[in-house]
C-alpha positions as CSV (number, residue, x, y, z in Angstrom):
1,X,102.9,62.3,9.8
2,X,101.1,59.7,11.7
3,X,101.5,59.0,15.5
4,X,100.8,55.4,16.7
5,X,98.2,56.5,18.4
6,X,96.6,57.6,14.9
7,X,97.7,54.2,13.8
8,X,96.2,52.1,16.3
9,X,92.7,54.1,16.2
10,X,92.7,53.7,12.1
11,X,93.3,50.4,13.2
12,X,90.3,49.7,15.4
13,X,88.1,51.8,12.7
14,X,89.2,49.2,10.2
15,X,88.0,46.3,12.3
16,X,84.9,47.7,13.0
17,X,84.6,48.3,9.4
18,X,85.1,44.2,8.8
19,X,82.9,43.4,11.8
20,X,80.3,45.6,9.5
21,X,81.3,43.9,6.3
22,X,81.1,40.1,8.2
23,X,77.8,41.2,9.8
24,X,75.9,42.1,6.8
25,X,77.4,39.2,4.6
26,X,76.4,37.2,7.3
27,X,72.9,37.6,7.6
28,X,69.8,36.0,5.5
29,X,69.1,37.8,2.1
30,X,65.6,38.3,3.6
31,X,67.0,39.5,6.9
32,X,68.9,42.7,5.1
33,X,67.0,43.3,2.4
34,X,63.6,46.3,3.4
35,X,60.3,44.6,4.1
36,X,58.1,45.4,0.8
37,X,55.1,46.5,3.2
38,X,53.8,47.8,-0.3
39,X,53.9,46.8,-3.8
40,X,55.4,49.0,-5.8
41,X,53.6,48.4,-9.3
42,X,50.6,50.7,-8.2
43,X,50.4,53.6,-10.4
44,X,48.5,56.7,-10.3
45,X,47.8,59.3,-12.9
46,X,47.1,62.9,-12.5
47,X,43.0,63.6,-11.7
48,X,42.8,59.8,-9.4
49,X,40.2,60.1,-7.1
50,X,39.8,58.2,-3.8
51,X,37.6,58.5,-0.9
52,X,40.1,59.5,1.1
53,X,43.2,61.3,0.6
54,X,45.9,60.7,4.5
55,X,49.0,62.2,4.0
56,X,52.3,60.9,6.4
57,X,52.5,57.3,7.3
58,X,53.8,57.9,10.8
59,X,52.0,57.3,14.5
60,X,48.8,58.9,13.3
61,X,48.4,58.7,9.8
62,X,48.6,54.7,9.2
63,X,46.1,53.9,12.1
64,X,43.4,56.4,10.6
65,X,44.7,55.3,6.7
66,X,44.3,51.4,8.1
67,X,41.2,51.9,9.8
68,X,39.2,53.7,7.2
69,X,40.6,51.4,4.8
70,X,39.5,47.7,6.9
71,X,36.2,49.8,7.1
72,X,35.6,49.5,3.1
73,X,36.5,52.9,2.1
74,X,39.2,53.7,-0.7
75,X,41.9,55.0,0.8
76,X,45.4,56.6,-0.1
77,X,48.1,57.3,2.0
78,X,50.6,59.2,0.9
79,X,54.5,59.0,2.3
80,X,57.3,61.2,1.4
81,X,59.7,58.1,2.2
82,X,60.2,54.7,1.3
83,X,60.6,51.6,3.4
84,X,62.5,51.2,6.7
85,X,65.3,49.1,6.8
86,X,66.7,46.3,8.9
87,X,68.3,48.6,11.2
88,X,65.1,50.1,12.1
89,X,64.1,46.5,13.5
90,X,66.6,46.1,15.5
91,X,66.0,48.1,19.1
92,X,69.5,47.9,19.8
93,X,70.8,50.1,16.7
94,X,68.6,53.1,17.2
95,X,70.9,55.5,17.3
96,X,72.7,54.7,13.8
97,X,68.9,56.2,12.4
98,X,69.7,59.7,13.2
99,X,70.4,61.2,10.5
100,X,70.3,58.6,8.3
101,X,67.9,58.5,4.7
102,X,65.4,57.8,7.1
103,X,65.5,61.4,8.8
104,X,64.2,64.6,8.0
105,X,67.1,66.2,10.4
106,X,66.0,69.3,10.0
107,X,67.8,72.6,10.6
108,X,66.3,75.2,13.2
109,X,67.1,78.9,13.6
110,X,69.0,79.9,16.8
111,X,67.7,81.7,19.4
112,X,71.2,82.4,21.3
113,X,69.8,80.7,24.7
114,X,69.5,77.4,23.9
115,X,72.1,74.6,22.3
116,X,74.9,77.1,22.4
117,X,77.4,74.3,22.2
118,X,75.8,72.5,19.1
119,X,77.3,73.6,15.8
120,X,76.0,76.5,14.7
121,X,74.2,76.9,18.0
122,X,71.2,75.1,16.4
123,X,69.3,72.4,18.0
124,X,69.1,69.5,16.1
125,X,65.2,67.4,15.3
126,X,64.7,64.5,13.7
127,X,61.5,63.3,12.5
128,X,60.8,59.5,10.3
129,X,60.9,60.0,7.0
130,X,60.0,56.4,5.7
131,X,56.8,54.3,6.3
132,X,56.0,54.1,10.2
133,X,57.3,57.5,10.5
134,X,59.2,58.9,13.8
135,X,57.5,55.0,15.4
136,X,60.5,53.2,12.7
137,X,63.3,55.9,14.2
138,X,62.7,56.5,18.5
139,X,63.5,54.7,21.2
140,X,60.1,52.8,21.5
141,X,58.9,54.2,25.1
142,X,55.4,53.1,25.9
143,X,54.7,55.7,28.1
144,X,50.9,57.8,28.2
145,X,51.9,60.6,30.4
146,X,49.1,61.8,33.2
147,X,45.2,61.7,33.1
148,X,45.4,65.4,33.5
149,X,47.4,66.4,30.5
150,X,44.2,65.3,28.1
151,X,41.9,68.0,29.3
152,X,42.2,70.9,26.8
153,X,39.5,72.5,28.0
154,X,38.0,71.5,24.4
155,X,34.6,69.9,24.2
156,X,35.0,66.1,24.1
157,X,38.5,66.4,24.9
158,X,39.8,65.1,28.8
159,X,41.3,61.1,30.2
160,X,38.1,59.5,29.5
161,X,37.6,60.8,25.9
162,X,41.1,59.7,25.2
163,X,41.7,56.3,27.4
164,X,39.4,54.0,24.7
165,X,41.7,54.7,22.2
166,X,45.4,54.1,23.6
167,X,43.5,50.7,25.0
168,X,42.0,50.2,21.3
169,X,45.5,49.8,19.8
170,X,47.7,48.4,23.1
171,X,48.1,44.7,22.4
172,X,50.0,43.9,25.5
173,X,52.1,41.1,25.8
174,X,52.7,39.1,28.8
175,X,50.1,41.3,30.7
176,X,51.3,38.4,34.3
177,X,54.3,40.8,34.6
178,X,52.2,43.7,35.1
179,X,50.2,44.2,39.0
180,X,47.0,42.5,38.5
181,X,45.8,46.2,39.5
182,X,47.0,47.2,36.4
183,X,44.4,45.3,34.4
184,X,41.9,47.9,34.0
185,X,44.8,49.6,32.4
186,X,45.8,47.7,29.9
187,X,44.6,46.1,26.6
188,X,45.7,42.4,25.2
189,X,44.0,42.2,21.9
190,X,44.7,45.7,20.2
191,X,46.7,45.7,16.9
192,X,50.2,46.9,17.7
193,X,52.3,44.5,20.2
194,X,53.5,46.2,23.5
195,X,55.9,44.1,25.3
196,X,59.0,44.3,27.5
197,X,62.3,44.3,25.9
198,X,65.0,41.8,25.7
199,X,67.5,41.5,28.9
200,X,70.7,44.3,27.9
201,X,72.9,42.4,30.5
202,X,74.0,45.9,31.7
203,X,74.2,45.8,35.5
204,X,73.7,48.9,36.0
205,X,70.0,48.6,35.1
206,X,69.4,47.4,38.9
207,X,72.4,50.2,40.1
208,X,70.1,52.8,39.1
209,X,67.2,51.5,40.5
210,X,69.5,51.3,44.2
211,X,70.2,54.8,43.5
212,X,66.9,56.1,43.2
213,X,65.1,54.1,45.4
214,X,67.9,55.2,48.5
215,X,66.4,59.0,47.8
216,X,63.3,57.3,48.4
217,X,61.9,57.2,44.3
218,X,59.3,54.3,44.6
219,X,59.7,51.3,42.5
220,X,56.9,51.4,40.5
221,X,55.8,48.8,38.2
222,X,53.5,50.5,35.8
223,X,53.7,53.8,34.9
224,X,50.7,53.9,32.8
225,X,48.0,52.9,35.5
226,X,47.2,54.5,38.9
227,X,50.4,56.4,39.3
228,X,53.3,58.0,37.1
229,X,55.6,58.4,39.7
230,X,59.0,56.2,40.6
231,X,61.5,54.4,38.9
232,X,60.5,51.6,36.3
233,X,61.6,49.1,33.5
234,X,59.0,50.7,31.4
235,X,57.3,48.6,28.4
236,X,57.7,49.0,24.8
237,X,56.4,49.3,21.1
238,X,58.6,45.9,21.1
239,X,57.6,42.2,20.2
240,X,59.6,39.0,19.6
241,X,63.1,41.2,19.8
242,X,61.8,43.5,16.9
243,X,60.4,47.2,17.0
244,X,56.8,47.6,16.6
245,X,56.4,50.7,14.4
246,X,52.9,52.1,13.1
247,X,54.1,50.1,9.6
248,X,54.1,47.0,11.0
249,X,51.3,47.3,13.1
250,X,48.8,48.6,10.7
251,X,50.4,48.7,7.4
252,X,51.4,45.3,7.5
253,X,48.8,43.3,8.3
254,X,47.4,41.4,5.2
255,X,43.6,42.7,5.3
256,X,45.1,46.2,5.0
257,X,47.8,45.5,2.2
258,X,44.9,44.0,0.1
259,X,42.6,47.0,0.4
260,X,44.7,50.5,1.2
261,X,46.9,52.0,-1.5
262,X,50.1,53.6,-0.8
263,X,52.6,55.5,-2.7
264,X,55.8,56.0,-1.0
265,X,58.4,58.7,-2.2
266,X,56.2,60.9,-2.7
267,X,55.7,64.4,-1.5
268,X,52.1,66.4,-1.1
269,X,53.2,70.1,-2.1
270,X,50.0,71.5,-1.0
271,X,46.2,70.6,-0.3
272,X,43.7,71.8,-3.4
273,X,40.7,74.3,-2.1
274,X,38.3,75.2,-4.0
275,X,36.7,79.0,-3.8
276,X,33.9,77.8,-1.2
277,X,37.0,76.6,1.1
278,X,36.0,73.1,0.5
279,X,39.0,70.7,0.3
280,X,39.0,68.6,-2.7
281,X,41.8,66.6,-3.4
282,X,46.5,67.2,-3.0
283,X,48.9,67.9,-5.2
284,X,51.8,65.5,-5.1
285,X,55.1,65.3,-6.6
286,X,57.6,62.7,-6.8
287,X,60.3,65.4,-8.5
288,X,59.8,69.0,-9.3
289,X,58.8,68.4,-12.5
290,X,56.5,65.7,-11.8
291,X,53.3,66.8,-10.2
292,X,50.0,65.6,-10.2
293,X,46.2,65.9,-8.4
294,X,44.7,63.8,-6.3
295,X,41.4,64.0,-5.5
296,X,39.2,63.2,-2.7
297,X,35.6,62.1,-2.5
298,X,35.3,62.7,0.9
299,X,37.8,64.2,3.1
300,X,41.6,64.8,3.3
301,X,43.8,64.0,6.8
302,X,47.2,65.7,7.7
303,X,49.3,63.6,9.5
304,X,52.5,64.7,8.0
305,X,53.9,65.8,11.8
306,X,54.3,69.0,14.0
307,X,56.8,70.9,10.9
308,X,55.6,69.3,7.4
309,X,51.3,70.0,8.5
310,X,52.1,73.7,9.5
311,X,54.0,73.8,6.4
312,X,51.4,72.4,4.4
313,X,48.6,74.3,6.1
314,X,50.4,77.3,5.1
315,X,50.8,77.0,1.6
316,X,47.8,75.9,0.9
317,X,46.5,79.1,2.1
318,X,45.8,78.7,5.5
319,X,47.8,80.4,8.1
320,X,48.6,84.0,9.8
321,X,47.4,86.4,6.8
322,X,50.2,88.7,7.4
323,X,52.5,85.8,7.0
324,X,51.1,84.3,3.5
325,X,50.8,87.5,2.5
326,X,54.6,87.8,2.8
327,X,55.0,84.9,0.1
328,X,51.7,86.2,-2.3
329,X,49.9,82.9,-1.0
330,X,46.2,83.8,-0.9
331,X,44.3,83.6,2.2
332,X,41.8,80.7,2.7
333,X,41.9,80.8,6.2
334,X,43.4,83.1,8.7
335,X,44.2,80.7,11.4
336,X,47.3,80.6,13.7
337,X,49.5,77.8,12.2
338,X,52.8,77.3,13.2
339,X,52.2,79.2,16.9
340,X,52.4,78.1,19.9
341,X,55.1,74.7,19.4
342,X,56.7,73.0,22.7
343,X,58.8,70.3,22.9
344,X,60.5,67.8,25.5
345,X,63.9,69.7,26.5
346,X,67.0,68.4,28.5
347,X,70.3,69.5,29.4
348,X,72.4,65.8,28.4
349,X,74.6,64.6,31.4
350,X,77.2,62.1,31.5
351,X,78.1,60.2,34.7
352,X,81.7,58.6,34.2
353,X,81.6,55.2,36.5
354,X,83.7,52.4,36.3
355,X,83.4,50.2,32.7
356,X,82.2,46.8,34.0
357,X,83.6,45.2,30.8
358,X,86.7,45.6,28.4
359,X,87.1,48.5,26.5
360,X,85.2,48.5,23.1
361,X,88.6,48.7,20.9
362,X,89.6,44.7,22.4
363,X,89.6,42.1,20.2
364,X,87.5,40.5,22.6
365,X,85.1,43.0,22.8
366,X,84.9,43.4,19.4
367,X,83.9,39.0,19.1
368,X,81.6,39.9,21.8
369,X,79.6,42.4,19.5
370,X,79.8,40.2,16.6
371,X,78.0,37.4,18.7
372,X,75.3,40.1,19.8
373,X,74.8,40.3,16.3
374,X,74.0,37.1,15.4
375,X,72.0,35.9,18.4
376,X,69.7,38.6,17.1
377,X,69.6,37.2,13.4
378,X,69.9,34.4,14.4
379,X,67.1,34.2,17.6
380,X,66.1,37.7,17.9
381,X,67.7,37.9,21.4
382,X,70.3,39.4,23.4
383,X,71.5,42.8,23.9
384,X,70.7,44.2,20.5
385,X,66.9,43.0,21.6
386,X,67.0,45.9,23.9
387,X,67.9,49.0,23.8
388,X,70.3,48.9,26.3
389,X,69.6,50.6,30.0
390,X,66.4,53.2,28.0
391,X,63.7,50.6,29.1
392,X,64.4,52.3,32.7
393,X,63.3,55.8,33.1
394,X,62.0,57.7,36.4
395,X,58.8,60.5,37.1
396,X,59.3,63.0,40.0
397,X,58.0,66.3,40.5
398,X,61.2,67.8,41.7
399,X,59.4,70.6,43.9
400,X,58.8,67.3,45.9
401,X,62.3,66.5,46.3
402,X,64.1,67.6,50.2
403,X,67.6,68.5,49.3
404,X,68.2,68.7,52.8
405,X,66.5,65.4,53.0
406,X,67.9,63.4,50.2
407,X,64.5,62.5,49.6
408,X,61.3,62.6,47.6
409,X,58.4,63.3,49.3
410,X,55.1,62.7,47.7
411,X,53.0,64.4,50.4
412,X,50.4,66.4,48.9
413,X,48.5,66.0,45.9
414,X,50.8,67.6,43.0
415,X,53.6,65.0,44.2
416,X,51.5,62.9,41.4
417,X,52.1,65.7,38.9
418,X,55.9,65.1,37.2
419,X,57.7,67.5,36.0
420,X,60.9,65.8,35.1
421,X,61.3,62.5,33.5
422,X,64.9,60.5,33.7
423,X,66.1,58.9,31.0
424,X,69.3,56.8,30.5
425,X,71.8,55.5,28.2
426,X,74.9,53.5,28.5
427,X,78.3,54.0,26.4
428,X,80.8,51.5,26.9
429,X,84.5,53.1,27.5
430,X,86.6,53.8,24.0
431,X,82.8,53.1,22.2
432,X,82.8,57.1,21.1
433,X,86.5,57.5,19.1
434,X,85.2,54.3,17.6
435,X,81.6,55.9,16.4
436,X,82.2,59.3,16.4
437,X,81.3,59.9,13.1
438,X,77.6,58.6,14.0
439,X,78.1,60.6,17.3
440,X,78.6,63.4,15.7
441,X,75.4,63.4,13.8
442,X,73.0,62.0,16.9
443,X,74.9,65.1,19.1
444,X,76.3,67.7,17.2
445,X,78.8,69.5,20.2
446,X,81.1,72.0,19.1
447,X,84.5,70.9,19.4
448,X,85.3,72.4,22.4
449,X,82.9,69.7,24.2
450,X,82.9,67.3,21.6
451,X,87.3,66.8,22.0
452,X,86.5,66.6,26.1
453,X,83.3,64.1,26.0
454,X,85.6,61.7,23.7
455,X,88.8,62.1,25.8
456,X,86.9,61.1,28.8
457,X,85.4,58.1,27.3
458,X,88.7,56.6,26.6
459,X,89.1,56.9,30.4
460,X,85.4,56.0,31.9
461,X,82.4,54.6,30.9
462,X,79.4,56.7,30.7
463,X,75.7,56.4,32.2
464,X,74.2,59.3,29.6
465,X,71.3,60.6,32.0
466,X,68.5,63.0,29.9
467,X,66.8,65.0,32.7
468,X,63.7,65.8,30.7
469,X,61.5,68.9,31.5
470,X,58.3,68.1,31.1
471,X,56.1,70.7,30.9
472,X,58.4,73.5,29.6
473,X,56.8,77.1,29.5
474,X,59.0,78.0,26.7
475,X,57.1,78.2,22.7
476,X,58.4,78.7,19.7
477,X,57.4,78.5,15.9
478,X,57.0,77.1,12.6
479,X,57.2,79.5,9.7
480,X,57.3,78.9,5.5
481,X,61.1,79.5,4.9
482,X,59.6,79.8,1.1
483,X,57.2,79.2,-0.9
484,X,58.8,76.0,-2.3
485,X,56.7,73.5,-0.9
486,X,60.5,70.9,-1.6
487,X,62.1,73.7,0.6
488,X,61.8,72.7,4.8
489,X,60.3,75.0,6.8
490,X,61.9,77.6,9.1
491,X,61.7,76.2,12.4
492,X,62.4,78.4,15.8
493,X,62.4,76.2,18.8
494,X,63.4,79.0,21.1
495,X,63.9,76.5,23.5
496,X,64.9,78.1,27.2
497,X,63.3,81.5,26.2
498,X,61.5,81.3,29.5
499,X,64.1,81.4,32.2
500,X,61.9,78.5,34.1
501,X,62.9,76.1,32.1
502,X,66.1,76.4,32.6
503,X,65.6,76.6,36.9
504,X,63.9,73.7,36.6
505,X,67.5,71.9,34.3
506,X,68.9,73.3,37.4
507,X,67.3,71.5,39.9
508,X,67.5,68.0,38.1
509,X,71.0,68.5,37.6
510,X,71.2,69.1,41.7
511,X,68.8,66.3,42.3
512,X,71.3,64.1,39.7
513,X,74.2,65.1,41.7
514,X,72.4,63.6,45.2
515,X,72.0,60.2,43.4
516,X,75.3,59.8,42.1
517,X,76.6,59.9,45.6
518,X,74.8,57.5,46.9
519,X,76.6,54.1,47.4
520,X,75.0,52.1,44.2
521,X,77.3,54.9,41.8
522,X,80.0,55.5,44.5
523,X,80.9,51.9,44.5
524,X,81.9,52.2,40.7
525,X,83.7,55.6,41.0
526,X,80.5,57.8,39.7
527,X,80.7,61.3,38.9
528,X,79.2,64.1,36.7
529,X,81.3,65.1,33.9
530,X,81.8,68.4,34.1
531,X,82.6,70.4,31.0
532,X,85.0,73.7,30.4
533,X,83.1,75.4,28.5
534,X,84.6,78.5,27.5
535,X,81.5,81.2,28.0
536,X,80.9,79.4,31.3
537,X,81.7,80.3,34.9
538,X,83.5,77.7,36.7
539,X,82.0,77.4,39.9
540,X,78.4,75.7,40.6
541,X,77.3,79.2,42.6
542,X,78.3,81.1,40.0
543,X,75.7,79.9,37.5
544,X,77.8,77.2,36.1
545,X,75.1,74.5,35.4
546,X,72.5,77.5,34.4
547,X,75.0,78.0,31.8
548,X,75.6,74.2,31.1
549,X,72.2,73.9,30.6
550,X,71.9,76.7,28.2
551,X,74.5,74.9,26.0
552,X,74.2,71.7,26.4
553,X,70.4,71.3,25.5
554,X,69.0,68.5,23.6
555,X,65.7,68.2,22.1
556,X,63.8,64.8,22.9
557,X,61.6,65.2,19.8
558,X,58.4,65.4,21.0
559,X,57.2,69.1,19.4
560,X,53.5,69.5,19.4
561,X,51.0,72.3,19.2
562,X,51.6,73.7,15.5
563,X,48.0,73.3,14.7
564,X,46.3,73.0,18.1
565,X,43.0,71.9,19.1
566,X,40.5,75.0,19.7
567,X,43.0,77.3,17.9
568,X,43.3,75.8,14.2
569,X,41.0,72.9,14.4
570,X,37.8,72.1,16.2
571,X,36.8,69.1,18.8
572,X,36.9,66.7,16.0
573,X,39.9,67.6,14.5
574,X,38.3,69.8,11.7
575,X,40.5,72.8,9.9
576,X,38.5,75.4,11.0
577,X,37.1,77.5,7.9
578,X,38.0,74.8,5.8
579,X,35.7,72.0,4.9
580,X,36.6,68.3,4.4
581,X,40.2,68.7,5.9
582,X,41.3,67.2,9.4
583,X,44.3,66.7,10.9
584,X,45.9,64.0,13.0
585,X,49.0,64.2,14.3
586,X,50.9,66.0,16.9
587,X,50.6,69.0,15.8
588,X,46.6,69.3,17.2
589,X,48.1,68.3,20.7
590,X,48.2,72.2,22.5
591,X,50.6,71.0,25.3
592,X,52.9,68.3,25.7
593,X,51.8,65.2,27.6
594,X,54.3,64.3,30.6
595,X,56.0,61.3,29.0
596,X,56.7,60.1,25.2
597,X,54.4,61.3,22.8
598,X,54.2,58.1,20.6
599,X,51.6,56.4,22.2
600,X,49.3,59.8,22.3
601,X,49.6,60.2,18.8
602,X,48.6,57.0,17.7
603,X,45.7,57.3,19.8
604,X,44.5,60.6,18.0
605,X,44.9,58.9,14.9
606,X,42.2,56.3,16.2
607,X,39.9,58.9,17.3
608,X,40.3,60.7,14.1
609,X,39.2,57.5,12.2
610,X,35.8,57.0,14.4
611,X,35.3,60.4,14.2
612,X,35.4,59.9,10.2
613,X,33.3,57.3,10.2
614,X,30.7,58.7,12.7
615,X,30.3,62.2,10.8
616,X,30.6,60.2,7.5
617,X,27.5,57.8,8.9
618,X,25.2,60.8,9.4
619,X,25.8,62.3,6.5
C-alpha cells in the first residue's frame, strides 16, 4: 500500500517526466535530432585499402585521422559508436551520459581495498563510445597539468617536445580575460575552441573561492601558464554555450568531411600481421558474422583508449607471452601490454550547506528548469551553458599545507608540484530522490550509503567536493577476459593498493575539513557528511576517513599507461617489434599528468600525425 509520501514522490517523478516530454517537443527538429558529422552511404567491402587505417575517434584518434587526411592522404577512421547526441552538446547535462549508449561503462574486477561501498565493490569507468570519444562525455576541463610531468626520460619526450602541440590545437577564445602574462601560453588560432563557460548563477562559485583563499590558496587566473597552483575558474573545451569535442573540432570541419572516410558502428577485432611482423591492414566487424579486412598502404594507428588498445594489442598477438599463450594467441611480440595502468582517484565528499533556492520538487523550481532549458535552445545561454560550479577547481601540494596554521605555504620549490586537485559539484536539495535512477548509474553506492546520501539531500543541499590524488603510486592492469575480441576486457584498477594513496585521501579530507569552517561555509551551515558505514570505525582517530576513503573511492577516468612509451612503443610512438603500427592515445602516457588528461591526449594525437608525416617524407 502506498504512503503519501510514495504518492507525492511518484508525483514529482511524473512532472519531471512532462517537463522531459515538453522539453523535447519543444525544441527545433534540427536541435534534437544527432549532427550527421558523416554520411552514412559510404560503403566498404572486404580487401579496401587506404593509406591509412586510425582506429577510435576519440581525443587522439580524430586529430591524427584529420590531419593526415587535410594532408592528402586516404584515410579511414574507424569508430565503434555512432554519433553523439544533443545531450552531449549541452555542458549542463553531462552527467545524464554516464552510462548511457554513449558509454562503454565497463566492469572492473575488485581488489577488496578500493570502492568497497559501490555494488559489487567494483569501481565503475566510463569511456565515449560515439564519435569524439571520452571529449563528447567529460566535464570539458582544459587543464595541461605541470611542465614536469612530460619528461619520460624517453628521447624527444619533456615540456618543450610537447608545448607546440597543445598550442597547435588551443583556439582560445577571449584570450583579454586571461593575464597578458599568459600570452606566451596560449594559442588563438588552433582548430578546437577553448573558452570560458556560461555564468551557472550558483553563488557559491565565489563562496569557494572565500574559502580557499582564507587558508591562504592564491587566486590564480591561469592554471596552464607559469604556475598550477591556487584556486581558479578554469577554461574549457567550450564555445558559444556548446561542448567542443574532438568531433566537432576536427571531424566536422568541411575540408575534413570532403576528404576522410569514416565508418561508425563498427568494431576492429584485431590488427592483421603478417609473418615478418609487418602490419598490413584490421579486421573489422559490424556483427559477429559480419567481418571484413582492411588494408593499409602505409601504416595503422590505435587510438581506441587505455582498455580497447591493450585489448587489441593483445589479440593481435602482441602482449605478455605467458598471457597469449593462455588463450592459444600466437606471439608477435612479447611486449608488456596491459602493465603498469594509473588513474586519477578520489574519495567523493559531500558538504551539506544551506540550499540558496527552493527545493527541486516546487512547482516553481520545476518552471525555473524549464526556462534553463529553453534559454539554451533558444540562445545557448544560462545555467545549462555551464556546467555548474566544475569550471572552479584548485592545485595544492598538501605537504605544503600548516594544519596548525590553517594555511598553505608555498615556501620551497615542490610547493609548485600538486598533488591534489579540487573539484566541485553542486546538487540542489530534493534534486537526488528526483534523479536517482541516473544517480544510481553515475555513483553506484550500496544501499547502505546510497539510502543516507538521498535522505540527507531532502534536508541540505550539497557542495559534492572530488579531492583528486594526483600522482597515485598505486598500478593496476588490463588483461584479455577472452579471446572474443566483442567480449570487454578484464580490467583490475587495484586502486588504493599502495597504502599512500590512501594517506594522502586522508590528508585532503583534513585539509577539506579546515575550509569548511571557515566563515564563507559556516555562514550557510556547512558540514561534511559523514557516513555510517557499517565496516567502519566511528571516530576520526580510529581510522574512520582511512576507511571512508577505502569505500567511498571514485575513479576520475583518466587511466593511462597500458601501452607506455619506452616499454611497448618507442619515441615516436612505434609498436616495438612490430612495423607500421603506432599508437596514440592514453595508453602511451607512462604516468598521469597532474590535471585532466583531455588536453594531453589530443596533443599526442598531433605529434603522432607530424611524426607520420615526417617518417612518411623520408621514406
Amino acid at each position: 500500500m502506498f504512503t503519501r509520501v510514495d504518492k507525492y514522490r511518484d508525483a514529482r517523478t511524473l512532472r519531471i517526466q512532462h517537463l522531459y516530454r515538453w522539453f523535447t517537443h519543444s525544441a527545433k527538429e534540427q536541435d534534437l535530432k544527432p549532427r550527421q558529422l558523416l554520411r552514412w552511404d559510404l560503403v566498404f567491402y572486404d580487401g579496401d585499402e587506404f593509406d591509412y587505417v586510425v582506429i577510435g575517434a576519440g581525443a587522439a584518434g580524430s586529430a591524427v585521422a584529420a590531419r593526415l587526411a587535410l594532408a592528402g592522404h586516404s584515410v579511414l577512421l574507424v569508430e565503434a559508436g555512432g554519433d553523439p547526441n544533443i545531450l552531449t552538446r549541452i555542458p549542463g547535462a553531462t552527467l545524464a551520459l554516464t552510462g548511457s549508449n554513449l558509454d562503454w561503462y565497463y566492469d572492473t574486477i575488485p581488489n577488496n581495498k578500493s570502492c568497497l561501498s559501490s555494488k559489487g565493490g567494483k569501481c565503475r569507468l566510463s569511456r565515449g563510445r560515439c564519435l569524439g570519444g571520452s571529449t563528447s562525455l567529460n566535464y570539458m576541463m582544459y587543464t595541461r597539468g605541470n611542465k614536469q610531468d612530460y619528461d619520460f626520460n624517453v628521447t624527444g619526450w619533456n615540456w618543450e617536445d610537447i608545448k607546440p602541440y597543445f598550442l597547435r590545437f588551443e583556439g582560445l577564445q577571449e584570450p583579454s580575460r586571461l593575464p597578458k602574462s599568459s600570452g606566451a601560453y596560449h594559442n588563438t588560432s588552433g582548430i578546437t575552441p577553448i573558452g570560458y563557460f556560461g555564468d551557472s548563477g550558483n553563488p557559491w562559485h565565489q563562496r569557494i573561492v572565500e574559502g580557499l583563499t582564507s587558508v591562504n590558496f592564491p587566486y590564480n587566473p591561469d592554471v596552464n601558464s607559469k604556475s598550477q597552483i591556487g584556486v581558479s575558474k578554469i577554461l574549457g573545451f567550450t564555445s558559444g554555450g556548446e561542448r567542443v569535442s574532438t568531433a566537432t573540432a576536427y571531424l566536422g570541419k568541411k575540408n575534413v568531411k570532403e576528404s576522410l572516410k569514416i565508418i561508425k558502428n563498427t568494431k576492429c577485432t584485431g590488427v592483421i600481421i603478417d609473418t615478418e611482423n609487418i602490419a598490413r591492414g584490421v579486421t573489422i566487424a559490424r556483427g559477429f558474422n559480419d567481418t571484413i579486412n582492411i588494408f593499409t598502404k602505409k601504416e595503422v594507428i590505435l587510438s581506441a583508449g587505455a582498455f580497447n588498445t591493450p585489448q587489441l594489442l593483445m589479440l593481435s598477438g602482441i602482449g605478455p607471452k605467458e598471457h597469449l599463450e593462455e588463450f592459444n594467441i600466437p606471439v608477435k611480440a612479447n611486449l608488456p601490454v596491459g602493465h603498469g595502468m594509473s588513474d586519477h582517484v578520489l574519495p567523493i565528499i559531500n558538504v551539506r550547506v544551506d540550499h540558496d533556492s527552493m527545493p527541486s520538487s516546487n512547482i516553481l523550481s520545476i518552471g525555473s528548469k524549464l526556462w534553463q532549458g529553453l534559454s539554451w535552445l533558444l540562445m545557448r545561454s544560462g545555467p545549462l551553458a555551464s556546467n555548474s560550479i566544475t569550471d572552479l577547481t584548485a592545485f595544492a601540494n598538501t605537504e605544503c599545507y600548516d594544519f596548525k596554521l590553517r594555511r598553505l605555504l608555498n615556501d620551497r620549490p615542490e610547493c609548485e608540484l600538486p598533488n591534489l586537485q579540487l573539484i566541485y559539484a553542486y546538487i540542489d536539495k530534493g534534486l537526488l530522490s528526483m534523479v536517482k535512477s541516473l544517480y544510481e548509474i553515475a555513483a553506484p553506492h550500496s544501499p547502505e550509503v546510497m539510502n543516507q546520501v538521498v535522505s540527507a539531500n531532502e534536508e541540505s543541499s550539497f557542495i559534492v567536493v572530488s579531492p583528486v590524488v594526483l600522482k597515485p603510486k598505486s598500478r593496476g592492469w588490463v588483461k584479455l577476459a577472452s579471446s572474443d575480441p566483442f567480449e570487454q576486457p578484464a580490467i583490475i584498477p587495484n586502486y588504493l593498493s599502495d597504502k599512500r594513496d590512501v594517506e594522502e585521501m586522508v590528508r585532503a579530507i583534513k585539509l577539506l575539513e579546515q575550509v569548511v569552517e571557515t566563515p564563507a561555509f559556516k555562514n550557510f551551515n556547512a558540514s561534511i557528511l559523514k557516513l555510517h558505514i557499517s565496516e567502519c570505525p566511528a571516530f576520526d582517530e580510529e581510522g574512520y576517513w582511512e576507511c571512508y576513503s577505502r569505500h567511498m573511492t571514485h575513479s576520475v577516468q583518466h587511466a593511462v599507461g597500458t601501452a607506455a612509451l619506452g616499454q611497448v612503443v618507442d619515441e615516436r610512438l612505434r609498436v616495438k617489434g612490430v612495423k607500421n603500427l603506432r599508437i596514440a592515445d592514453a595508453s602511451v602516457l607512462p604516468h598521469l599528468p597532474r590535471g585532466n588528461t583531455a588536453a594531453a591526449i589530443i596533443a599526442i594525437g598531433e605529434r603522432l600525425s607530424d611524426f607520420l608525416l615526417q617518417d612518411r617524407g623520408l621514406e
